[in-house]
C-alpha positions as CSV (number, residue, x, y, z in Angstrom):
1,X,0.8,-43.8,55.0
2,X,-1.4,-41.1,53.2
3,X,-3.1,-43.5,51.7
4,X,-4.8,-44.2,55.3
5,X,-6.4,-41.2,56.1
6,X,-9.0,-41.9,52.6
7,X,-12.2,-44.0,53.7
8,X,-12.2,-47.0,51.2
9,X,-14.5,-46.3,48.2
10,X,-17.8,-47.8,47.9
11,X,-19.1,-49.5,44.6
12,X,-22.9,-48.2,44.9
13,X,-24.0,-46.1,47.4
14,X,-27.2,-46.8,49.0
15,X,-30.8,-44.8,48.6
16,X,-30.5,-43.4,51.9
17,X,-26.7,-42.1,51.3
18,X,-28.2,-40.3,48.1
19,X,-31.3,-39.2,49.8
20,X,-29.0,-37.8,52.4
21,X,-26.4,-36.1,49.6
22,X,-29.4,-34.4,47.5
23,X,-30.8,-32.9,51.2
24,X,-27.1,-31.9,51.8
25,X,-26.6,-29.9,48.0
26,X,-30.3,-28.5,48.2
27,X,-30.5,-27.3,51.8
28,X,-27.1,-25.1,50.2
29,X,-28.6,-24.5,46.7
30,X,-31.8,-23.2,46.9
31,X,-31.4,-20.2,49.2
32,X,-28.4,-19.7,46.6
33,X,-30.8,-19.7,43.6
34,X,-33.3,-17.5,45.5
35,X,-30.3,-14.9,46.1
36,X,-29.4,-15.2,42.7
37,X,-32.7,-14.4,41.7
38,X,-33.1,-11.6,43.6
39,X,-29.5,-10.0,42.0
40,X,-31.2,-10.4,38.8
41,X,-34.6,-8.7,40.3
42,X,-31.7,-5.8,41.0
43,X,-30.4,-5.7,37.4
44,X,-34.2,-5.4,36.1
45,X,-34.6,-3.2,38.4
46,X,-32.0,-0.7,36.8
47,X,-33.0,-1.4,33.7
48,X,-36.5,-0.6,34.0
49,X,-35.4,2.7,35.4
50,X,-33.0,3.3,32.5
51,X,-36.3,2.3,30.7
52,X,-38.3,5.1,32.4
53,X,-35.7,7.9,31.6
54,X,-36.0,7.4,27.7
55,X,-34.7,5.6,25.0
56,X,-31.0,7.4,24.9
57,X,-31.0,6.5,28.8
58,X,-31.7,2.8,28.1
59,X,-29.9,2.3,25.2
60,X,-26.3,4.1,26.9
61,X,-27.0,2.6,29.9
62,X,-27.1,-1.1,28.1
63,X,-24.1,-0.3,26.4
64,X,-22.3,0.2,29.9
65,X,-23.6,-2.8,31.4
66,X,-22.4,-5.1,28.7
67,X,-19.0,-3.5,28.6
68,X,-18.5,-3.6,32.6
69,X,-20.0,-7.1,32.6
70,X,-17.4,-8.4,29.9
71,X,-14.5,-6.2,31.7
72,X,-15.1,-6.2,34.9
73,X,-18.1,-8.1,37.0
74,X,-17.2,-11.2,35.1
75,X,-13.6,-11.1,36.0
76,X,-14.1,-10.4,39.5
77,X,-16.6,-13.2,39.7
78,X,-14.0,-15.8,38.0
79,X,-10.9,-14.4,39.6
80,X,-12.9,-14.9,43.0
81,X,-13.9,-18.4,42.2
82,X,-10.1,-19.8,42.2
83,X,-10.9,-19.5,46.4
84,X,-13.6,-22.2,46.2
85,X,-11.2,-25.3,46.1
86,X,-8.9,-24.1,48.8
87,X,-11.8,-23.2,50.9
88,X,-14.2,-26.2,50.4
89,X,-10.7,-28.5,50.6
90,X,-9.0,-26.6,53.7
91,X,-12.6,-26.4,55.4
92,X,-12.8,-30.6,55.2
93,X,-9.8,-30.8,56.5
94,X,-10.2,-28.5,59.2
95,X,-7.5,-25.6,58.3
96,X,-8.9,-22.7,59.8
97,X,-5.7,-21.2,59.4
98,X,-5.7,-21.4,55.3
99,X,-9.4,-20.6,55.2
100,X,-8.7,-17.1,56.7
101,X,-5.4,-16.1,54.7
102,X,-6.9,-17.4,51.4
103,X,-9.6,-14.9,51.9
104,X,-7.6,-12.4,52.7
105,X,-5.1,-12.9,50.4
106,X,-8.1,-13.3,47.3
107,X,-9.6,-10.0,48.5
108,X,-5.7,-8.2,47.9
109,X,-5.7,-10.0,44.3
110,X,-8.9,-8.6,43.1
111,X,-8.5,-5.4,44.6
112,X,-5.5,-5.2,42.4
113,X,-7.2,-6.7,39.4
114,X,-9.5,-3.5,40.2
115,X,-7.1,-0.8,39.1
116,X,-6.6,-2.0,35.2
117,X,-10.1,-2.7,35.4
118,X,-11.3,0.8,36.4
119,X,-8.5,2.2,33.9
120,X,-11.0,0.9,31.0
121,X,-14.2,2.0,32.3
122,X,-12.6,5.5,32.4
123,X,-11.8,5.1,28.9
124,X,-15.2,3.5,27.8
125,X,-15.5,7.1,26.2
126,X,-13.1,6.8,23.8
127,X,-13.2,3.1,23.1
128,X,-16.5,2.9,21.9
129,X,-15.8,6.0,19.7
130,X,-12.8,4.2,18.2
131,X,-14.9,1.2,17.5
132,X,-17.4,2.8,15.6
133,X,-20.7,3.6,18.5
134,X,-22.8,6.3,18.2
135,X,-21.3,9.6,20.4
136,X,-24.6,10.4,22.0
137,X,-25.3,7.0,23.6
138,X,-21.4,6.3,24.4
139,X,-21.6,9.6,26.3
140,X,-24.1,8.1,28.4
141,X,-22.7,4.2,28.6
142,X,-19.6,6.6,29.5
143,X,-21.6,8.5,32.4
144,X,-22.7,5.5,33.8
145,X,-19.5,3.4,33.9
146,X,-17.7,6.5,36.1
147,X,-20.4,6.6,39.0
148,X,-20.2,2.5,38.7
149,X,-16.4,2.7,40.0
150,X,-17.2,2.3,43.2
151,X,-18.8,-0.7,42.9
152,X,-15.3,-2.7,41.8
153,X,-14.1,-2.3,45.0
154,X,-17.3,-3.1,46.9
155,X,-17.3,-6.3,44.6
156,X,-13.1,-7.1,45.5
157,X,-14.6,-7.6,48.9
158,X,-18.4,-9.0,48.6
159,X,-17.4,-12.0,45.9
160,X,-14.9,-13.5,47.9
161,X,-17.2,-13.3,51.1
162,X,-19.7,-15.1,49.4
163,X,-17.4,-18.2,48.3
164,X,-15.7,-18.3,52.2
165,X,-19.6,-18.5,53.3
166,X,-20.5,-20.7,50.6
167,X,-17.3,-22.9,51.2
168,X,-18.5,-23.4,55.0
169,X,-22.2,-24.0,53.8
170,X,-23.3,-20.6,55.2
171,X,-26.0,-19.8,52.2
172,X,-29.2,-18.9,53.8
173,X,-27.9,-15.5,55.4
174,X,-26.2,-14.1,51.7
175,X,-29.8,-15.0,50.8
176,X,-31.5,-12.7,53.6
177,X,-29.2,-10.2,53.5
178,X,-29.3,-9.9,49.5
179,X,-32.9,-10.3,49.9
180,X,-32.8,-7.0,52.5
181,X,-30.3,-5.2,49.9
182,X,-32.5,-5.7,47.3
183,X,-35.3,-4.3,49.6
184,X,-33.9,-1.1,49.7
185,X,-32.4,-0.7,45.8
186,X,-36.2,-0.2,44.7
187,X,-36.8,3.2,47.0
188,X,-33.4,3.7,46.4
189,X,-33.6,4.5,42.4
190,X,-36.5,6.3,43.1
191,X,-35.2,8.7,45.3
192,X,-31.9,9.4,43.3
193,X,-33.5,9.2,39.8
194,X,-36.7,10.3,40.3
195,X,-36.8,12.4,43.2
196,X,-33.3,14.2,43.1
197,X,-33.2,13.8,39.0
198,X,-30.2,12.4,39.0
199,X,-30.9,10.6,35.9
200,X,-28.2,7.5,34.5
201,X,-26.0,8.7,37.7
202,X,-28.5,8.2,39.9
203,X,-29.5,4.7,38.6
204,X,-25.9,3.8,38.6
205,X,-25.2,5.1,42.5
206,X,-28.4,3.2,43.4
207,X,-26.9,-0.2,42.2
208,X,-23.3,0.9,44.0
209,X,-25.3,1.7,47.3
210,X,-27.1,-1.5,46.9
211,X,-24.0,-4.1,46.5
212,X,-22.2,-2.2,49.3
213,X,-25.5,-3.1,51.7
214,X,-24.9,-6.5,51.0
215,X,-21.9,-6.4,51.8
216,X,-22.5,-4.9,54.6
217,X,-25.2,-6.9,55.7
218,X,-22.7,-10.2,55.3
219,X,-20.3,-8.5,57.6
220,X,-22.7,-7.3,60.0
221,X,-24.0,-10.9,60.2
222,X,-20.9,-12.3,61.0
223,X,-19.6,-10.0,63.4
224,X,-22.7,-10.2,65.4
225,X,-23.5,-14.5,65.1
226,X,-20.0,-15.5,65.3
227,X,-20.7,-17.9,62.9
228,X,-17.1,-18.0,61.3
229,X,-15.2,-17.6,64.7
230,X,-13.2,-20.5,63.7
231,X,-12.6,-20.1,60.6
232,X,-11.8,-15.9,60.3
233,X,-8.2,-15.2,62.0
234,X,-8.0,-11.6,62.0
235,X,-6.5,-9.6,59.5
236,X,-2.6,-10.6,58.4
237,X,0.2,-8.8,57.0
238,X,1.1,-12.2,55.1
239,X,-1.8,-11.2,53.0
240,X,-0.1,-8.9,51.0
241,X,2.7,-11.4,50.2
242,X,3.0,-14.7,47.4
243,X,-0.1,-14.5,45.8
244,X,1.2,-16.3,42.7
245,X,-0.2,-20.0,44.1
246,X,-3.9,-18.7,44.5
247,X,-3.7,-16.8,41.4
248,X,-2.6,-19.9,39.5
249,X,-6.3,-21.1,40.9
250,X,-8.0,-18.3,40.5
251,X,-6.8,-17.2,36.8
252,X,-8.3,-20.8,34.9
253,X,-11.2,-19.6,37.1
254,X,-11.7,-17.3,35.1
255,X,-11.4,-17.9,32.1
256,X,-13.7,-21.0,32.6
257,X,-16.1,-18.2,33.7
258,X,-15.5,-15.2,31.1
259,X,-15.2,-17.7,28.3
260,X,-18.6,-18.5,28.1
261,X,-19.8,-15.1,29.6
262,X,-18.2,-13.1,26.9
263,X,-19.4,-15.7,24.4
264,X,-23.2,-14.1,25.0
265,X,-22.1,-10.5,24.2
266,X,-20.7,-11.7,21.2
267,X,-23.8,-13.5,20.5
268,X,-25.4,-10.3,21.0
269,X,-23.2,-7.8,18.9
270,X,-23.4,-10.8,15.9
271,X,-26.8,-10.3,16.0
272,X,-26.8,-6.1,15.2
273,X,-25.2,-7.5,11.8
274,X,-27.9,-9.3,10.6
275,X,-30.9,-8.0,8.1
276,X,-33.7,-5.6,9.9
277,X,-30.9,-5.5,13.3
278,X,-33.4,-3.5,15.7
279,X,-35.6,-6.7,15.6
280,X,-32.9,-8.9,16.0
281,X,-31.5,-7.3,18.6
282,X,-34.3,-6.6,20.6
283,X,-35.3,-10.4,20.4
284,X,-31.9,-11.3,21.3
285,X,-32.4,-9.0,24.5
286,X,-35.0,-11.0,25.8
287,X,-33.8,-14.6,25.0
288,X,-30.8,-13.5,26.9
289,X,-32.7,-12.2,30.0
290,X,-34.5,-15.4,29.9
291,X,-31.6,-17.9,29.6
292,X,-29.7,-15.5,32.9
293,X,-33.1,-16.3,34.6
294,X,-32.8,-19.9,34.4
295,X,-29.2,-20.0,34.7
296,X,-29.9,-18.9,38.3
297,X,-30.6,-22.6,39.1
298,X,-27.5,-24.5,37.5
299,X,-25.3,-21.7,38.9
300,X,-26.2,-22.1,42.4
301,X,-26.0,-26.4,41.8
302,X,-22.7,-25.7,40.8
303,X,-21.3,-23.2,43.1
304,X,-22.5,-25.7,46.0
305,X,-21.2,-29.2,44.8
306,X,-18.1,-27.5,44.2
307,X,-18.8,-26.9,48.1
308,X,-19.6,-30.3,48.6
309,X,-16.9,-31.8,46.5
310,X,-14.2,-29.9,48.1
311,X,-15.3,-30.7,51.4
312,X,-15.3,-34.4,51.0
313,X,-12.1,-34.6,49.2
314,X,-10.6,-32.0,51.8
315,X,-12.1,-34.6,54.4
316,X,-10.5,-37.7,52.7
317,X,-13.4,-39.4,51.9
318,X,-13.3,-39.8,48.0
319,X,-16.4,-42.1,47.6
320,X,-18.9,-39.2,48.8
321,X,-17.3,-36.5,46.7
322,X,-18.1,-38.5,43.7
323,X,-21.5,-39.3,45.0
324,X,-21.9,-36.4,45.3
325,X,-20.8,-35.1,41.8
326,X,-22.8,-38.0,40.4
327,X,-26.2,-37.0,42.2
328,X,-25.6,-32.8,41.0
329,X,-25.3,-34.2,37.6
330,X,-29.0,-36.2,38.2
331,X,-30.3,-32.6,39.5
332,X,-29.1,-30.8,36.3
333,X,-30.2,-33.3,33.5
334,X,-33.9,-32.8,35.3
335,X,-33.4,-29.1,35.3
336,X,-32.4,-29.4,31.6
337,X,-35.9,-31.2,30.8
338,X,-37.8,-28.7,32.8
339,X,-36.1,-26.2,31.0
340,X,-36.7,-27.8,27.6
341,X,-40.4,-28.4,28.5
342,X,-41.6,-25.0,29.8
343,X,-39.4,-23.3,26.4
344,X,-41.3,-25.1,24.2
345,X,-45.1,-25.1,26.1
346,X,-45.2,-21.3,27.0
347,X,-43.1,-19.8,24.3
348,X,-45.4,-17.3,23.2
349,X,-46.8,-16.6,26.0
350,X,-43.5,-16.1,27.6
351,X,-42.2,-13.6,24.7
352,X,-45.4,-11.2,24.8
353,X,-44.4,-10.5,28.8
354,X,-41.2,-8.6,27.3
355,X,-42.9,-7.1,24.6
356,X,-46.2,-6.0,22.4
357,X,-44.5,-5.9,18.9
358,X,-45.6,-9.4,17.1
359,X,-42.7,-9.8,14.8
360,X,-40.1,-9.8,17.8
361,X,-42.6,-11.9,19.6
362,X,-43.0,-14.5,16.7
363,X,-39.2,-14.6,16.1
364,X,-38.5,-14.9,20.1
365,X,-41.5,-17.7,20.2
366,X,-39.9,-19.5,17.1
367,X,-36.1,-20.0,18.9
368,X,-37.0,-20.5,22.5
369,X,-37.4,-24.1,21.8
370,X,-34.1,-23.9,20.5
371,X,-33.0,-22.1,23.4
372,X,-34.3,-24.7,25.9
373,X,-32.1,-27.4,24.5
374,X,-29.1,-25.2,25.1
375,X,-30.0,-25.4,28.0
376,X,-30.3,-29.1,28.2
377,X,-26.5,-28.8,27.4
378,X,-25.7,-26.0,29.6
379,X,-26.9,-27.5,33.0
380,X,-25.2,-30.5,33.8
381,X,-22.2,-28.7,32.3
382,X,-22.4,-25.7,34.6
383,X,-22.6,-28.4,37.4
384,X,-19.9,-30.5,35.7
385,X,-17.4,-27.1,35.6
386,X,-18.7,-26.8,39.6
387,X,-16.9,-30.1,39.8
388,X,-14.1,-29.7,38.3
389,X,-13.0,-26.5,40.6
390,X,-14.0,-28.4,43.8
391,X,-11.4,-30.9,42.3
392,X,-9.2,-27.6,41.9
393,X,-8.6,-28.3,37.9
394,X,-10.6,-25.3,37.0
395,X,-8.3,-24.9,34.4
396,X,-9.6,-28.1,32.6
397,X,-12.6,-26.4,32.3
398,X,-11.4,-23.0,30.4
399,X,-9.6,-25.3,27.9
400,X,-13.2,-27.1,27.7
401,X,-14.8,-23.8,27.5
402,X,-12.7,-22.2,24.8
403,X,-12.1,-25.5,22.7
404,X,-16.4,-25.8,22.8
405,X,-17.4,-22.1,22.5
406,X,-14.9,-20.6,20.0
407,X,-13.6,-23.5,18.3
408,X,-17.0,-25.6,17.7
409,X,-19.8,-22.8,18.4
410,X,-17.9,-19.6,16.8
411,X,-17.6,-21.2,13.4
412,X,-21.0,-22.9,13.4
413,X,-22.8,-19.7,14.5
414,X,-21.0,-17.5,11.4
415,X,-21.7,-20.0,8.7
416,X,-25.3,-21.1,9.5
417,X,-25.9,-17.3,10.3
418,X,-24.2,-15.5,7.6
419,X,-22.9,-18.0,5.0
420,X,-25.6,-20.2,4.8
421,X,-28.2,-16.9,5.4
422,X,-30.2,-19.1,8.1
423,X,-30.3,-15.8,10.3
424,X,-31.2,-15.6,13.6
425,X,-31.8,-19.1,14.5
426,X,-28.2,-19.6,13.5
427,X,-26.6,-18.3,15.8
428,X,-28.8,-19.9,18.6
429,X,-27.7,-23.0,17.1
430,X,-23.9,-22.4,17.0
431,X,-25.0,-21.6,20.4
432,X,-26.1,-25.2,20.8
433,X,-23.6,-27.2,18.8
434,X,-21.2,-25.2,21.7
435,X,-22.9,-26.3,25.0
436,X,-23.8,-30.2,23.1
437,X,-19.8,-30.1,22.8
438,X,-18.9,-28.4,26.4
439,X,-21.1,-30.8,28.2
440,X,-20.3,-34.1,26.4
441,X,-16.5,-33.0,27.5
442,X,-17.4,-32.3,31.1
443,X,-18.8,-35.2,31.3
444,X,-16.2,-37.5,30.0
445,X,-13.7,-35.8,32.2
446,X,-15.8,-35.5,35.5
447,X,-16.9,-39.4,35.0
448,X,-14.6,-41.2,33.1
449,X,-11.2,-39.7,33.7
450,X,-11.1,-38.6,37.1
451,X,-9.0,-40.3,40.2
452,X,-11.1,-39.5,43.0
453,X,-9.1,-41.6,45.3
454,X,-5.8,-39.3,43.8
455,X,-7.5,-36.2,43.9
456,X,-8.6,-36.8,47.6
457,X,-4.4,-36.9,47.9
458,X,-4.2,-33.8,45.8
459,X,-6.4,-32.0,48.6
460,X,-4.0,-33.2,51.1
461,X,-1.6,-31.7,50.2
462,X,-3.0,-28.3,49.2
463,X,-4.8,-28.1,52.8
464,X,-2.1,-29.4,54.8
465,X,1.4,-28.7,53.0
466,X,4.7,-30.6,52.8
467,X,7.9,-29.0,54.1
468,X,6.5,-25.8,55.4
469,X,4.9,-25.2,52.5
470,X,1.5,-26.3,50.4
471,X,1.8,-28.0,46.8
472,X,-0.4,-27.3,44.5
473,X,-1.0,-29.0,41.5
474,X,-3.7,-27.0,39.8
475,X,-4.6,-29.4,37.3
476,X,-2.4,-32.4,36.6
477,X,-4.1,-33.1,33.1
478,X,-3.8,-29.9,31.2
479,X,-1.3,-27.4,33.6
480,X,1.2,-30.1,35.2
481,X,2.5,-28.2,37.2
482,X,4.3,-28.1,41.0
483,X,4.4,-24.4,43.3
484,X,6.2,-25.7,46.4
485,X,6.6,-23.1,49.9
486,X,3.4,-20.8,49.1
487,X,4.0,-19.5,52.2
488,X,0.6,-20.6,53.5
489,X,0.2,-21.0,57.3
490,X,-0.7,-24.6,58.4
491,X,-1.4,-25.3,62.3
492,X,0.0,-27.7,64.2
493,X,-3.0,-28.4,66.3
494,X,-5.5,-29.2,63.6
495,X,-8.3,-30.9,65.0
């Protein structure tokens, strides 16, 4: 009788029904992009500042963003992403009920994920003395990770928010009220580093007080629109209780996430061991910033047909989750060219904005073509891993991830780089041999191997439960595995 509630697939869907589908994923993806660029106008933001404050300022403060990044924004962010395919799904299906307790529940696992998290950062100190850094800029990178503890718990609470938004196709106000947040961080470091002197405190505190307005801003939003009166059941004592089911979710999450994330620092710290490393190093800087700039685009492509996806399946209507997985991929092989074209045309140009020094300029100038078809790879396999946890198999994608990056990239990177003595451009191109091998996988999964009909069941049961309970198959490829009474409150009077 389950099979009934699925609308019968359709063998080509028509012009207007994709028309329809790429209004539906852009109407949700660009003010997602634009607040995606305006959290990387923050981070510049700060680092201009650090910038202003002197060389020992920048360079500390550096060294504490890429150690929070890889320890602690970047396992938020993942473990926050296992809420997207029960909230997409249950939304579909009309489950207020699990909508609100997922939240809830999501915001309790990362607040606990906080505490081991802030346990490093206080140690930063001593860990980067024990691996070898140099005292006077760990003291700062130090400095700035203890008045950046705030900001874990601000982040337990605003990356969840944004995926229950996201998950409802609410994008437009994260983008005003991120816009608004942002508004304030410039006055804001001027004030506490400038003004007051606080120095690398002040520029961390300004980033703290700006995540907590957007927060902030989200919850004042909702409280005052109502927008999520349905879907937001007041605060439960269930909460606290069997976690274990999301987690299961949220932990291939990420690692799908932090695998490639972590990949980039690694990238980055390869580089200081090459010949002449300052000029390495500072060319790897900017490439970096540049490929976070245009990953702004495939992120928020990905984050929202995992939206759509989930939606449809949670809805039972197979046919348009695929079509709509099939017409995100379209968006992200043009993105890809785009990306490849303006690499390759405005290279040099592009490379002096960061800097005046030619040689960094000439190296930068000489891999950015490179660069771009990385990014050919990286799109529709950012929107391909989007996919796959609307589908809730997010774990497929870490497997795909690790397999790709460390298995394919790692080795590639290290003997073009060092063995073979190609240098710098080697390690872009391990870099590109991993994506080529990430998205060729996503792909095949995501269009060859997947049961949209059977994962439309899948998100039956997850959204509406068997026995009392939900069962959750988190990926029946690579994890095969069963969690039966999760304790998750289904409604009798679903509409």
């Amino acid at each position: 009788m389950a099979d009934k509630v699925l609308e019968s697939p359709r063998k080509s869907p028509s012009l207007t029904q994709v028309l329809d589908e790429l209004n539906e994923l852009w109407s949700m993806a660009l003010p997602i992009t634009a607040m995606n660029c305006v959290v990387y106008t923050r981070a510049m933001v700060s680092v201009l500042c650090l910038g202003r404050l002197g060389s020992l300022e920048l360079a500390g403060g550096a060294l504490s963003i890429g150690f929070t990044n890889i320890t602690g924004y970047s396992v938020l962010l993942g473990l926050a992403s296992g809420l997207e395919p029960v909230c997409s799904q249950a939304f579909g299906s009309k489950n207020w009920d699990l909508i609100s307790i997922s939240l809830q529940r999501t915001i309790v696992m990362l607040l606990i994920a906080s505490i081991p998290i802030s346990v490093l950062w206080l140690n930063l100190e001593k860990i980067m003395i024990f691996m070898g850094q140099d005292l006077e800029i760990t003291s700062v990178a130090a400095t700035y990770c203890l008045y950046s503890l705030p900001d874990l718990i601000t982040n337990a609470f605003l990356q969840p928010l944004r995926v229950y938004l996201r998950s409802q196709g609410v994008t437009k106000p994260m983008m005003y009220c991120s816009a608004l947040a942002v508004l304030f961080h410039v006055p804001l470091n001027i004030f506490l580093v400038f003004v007051l002197k606080l120095g690398v405190p002040g520029v961390a505190m300004a980033q703290v007080f700006t995540n907590l307005n957007m927060a902030l801003f989200l919850v004042g939003y909702l409280y005052f629109s109502r927008i999520c009166e349905l879907t937001w059941r007041g605060w439960s004592r269930s909460a606290f209780g069997r976690l274990w089911p999301l987690f299961e979710l949220a932990l291939p999450s990420c690692f799908s996430i932090c695998l490639e994330w972590w990949w980039y620092e690694i990238m980055t710290v390869m580089a200081g061991y090459l010949p002449n490393p300052r000029l390495t190093v500072a060319t790897t800087a900017i490439l970096i910033q540049t490929t976070s700039l245009m990953y702004t685009m495939p992120m928020a492509l990905a984050n929202c047909v995992s939206t759509r996806v989930g939606n449809e399946l949670g809805a039972g209507k197979p046919h348009k989750a695929k079509m709509a997985a099939m017409v995100a991929l379209g968006c992200a092989f043009v993105i890809g060219i785009l990306n490849v074209t303006w690499t390759s045309l405005l290279r040099e140009r592009w490379a002096s904005l960061f800097t005046e020094d030619k040689s960094v300029i000439s190296l930068a100038a000489a891999v950015m073509p490179i660069m771009g078809l990385c990014e050919l790879g990286n799109c529709p396999q950012t929107t391909g891993c989007g996919v796959l946890r609307g589908t809730a198999r997010p774990a497929t994608g870490a497997r795909i991830n690790f397999v790709s990056f460390y298995c394919v990239g790692t080795p590639v990177a290290v003997g073009l780089a060092f063995s073979l003595k190609v240098g710098f451009g080697g390690l872009w191109y391990g870099l590109l041999s991993a994506q080529v091998a990430c998205a060729i996988s996503v792909l095949v999964v995501v269009l060859m191997r997947t049961d949209w009909e059977g994962e439309a069941l899948r998100a039956k049961k997850l959204t509406q439960g068997e026995m009392g309970g939900v069962v959750i198959k988190t990926d029946r490829e690579f994890l095969d595995m069963e969690v039966e009474s999760t304790g998750f409150v289904v409604r009798e009077d679903v509409l």
